[in-house]
C-alpha positions, 0 to 999 in steps of 0.5 A, a space after each residue: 205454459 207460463 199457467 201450467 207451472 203456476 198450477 204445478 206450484 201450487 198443487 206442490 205448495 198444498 202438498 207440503 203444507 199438508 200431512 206429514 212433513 220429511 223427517 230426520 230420521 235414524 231407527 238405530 238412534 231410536 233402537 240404541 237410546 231405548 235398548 241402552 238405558 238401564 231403567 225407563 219411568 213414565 206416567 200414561 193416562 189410557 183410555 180404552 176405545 173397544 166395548 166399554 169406554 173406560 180411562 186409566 192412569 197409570 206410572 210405568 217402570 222398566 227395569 231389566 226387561 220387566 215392565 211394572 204397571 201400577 194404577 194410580 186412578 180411577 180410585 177404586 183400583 188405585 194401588 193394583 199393580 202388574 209386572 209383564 214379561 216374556 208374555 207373562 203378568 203377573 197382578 200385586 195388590 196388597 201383597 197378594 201376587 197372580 199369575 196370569 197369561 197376557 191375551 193373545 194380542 199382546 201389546 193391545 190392552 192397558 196392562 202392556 200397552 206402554 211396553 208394547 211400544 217400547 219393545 216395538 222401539 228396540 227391535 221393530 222397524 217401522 213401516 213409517 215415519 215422519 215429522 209433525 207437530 204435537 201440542 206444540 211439540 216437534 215429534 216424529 211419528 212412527 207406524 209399526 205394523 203387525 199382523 196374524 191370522 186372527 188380527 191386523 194391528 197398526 200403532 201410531 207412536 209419537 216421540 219427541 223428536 229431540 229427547 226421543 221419548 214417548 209422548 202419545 201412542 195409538 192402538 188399531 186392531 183391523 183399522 179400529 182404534 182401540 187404545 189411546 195413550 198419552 204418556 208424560 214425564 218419560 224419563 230414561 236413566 242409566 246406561 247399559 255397561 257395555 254402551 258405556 264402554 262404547 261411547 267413552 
């Protein structure tokens, strides 16, 4: 009897030591800090795992609903920049502006990759969480789900778990992994007035 509690401590020791551990967790923390704040700035190197292999760094800015994307490498498109809303993007370079229809997997590719997240942050619930550990960093680890006919999507999204910002995302279509994403010097800045009003 007395070995069969031993086992039983040990199976439940390996269980804690391994994958994820409980997480505090409160998704209208999470959904308020991003809702509430006025403008959000971020770098991201992306790189693309589907087709072609290809990396991309990027700043981010979010402002009034309006994501603006522009590359900062690799060189030769360094300066390209897009602005994506309500499945929209609309690509600068030089002055120059063209509209264009996002694909349809929208959230899936480099141009809204970073605002796919965010807008999964303010109003989707995730499938699941937990903590871990990254780079050093406490983080919570968020999956959000969505599906289609055409499609299942799964994104693996780490925040740190103290300032709730994005640290690194990843992309799956159909259990694929086809974008990675590690984000730095994710910034949030000014409140919105009515969540000024509240916490007065």
């Amino acid at each position: 009897m007395k070995r069969g509690w031993v086992l039983t401590l040990l199976l439940a020791g390996c269980l804690l030591l391994g994958g994820c551990g409980e997480a505090e967790f409160d998704i209208e923390t999470v959904r308020e800090t991003y809702t509430q704040a006025l403008t959000m700035t971020a770098e991201a190197d992306i790189t693309t795992h589907s087709g072609v292999l290809a990396d991309y760094t990027v700043s981010f800015t979010r402002k009034d609903g309006v994501s603006t994307v522009t590359l900062l490498a690799p060189e030769s498109l360094a300066g390209i920049s897009a602005r994506t809303y309500e499945g929209r993007a609309e690509i600068e370079y030089e002055d120059v502006a063209v509209e264009t229809l996002l694909p349809s997997v929208s959230g899936f590719v480099p141009v809204d990759a970073l605002s796919g997240v965010i807008d999964d942050l303010c109003g989707s619930v995730p499938a699941d969480y937990c903590a871990e550990e990254l780079e050093g960093i406490s983080c919570i680890a968020l999956t959000f789900e969505t599906s289609t006919e055409e499609y299942a999507g799964q994104k693996r999204v780490w925040l740190d778990s103290q300032s709730l910002a994005v640290l690194r995302a990843e992309f799956y279509l159909d259990g694929q992994m086809v974008i990675s994403m590690s984000v730095r010097d994710f910034a949030f800045a000014g409140q919105a007035p009515d969540a000024q009003g509240q916490n007065s």
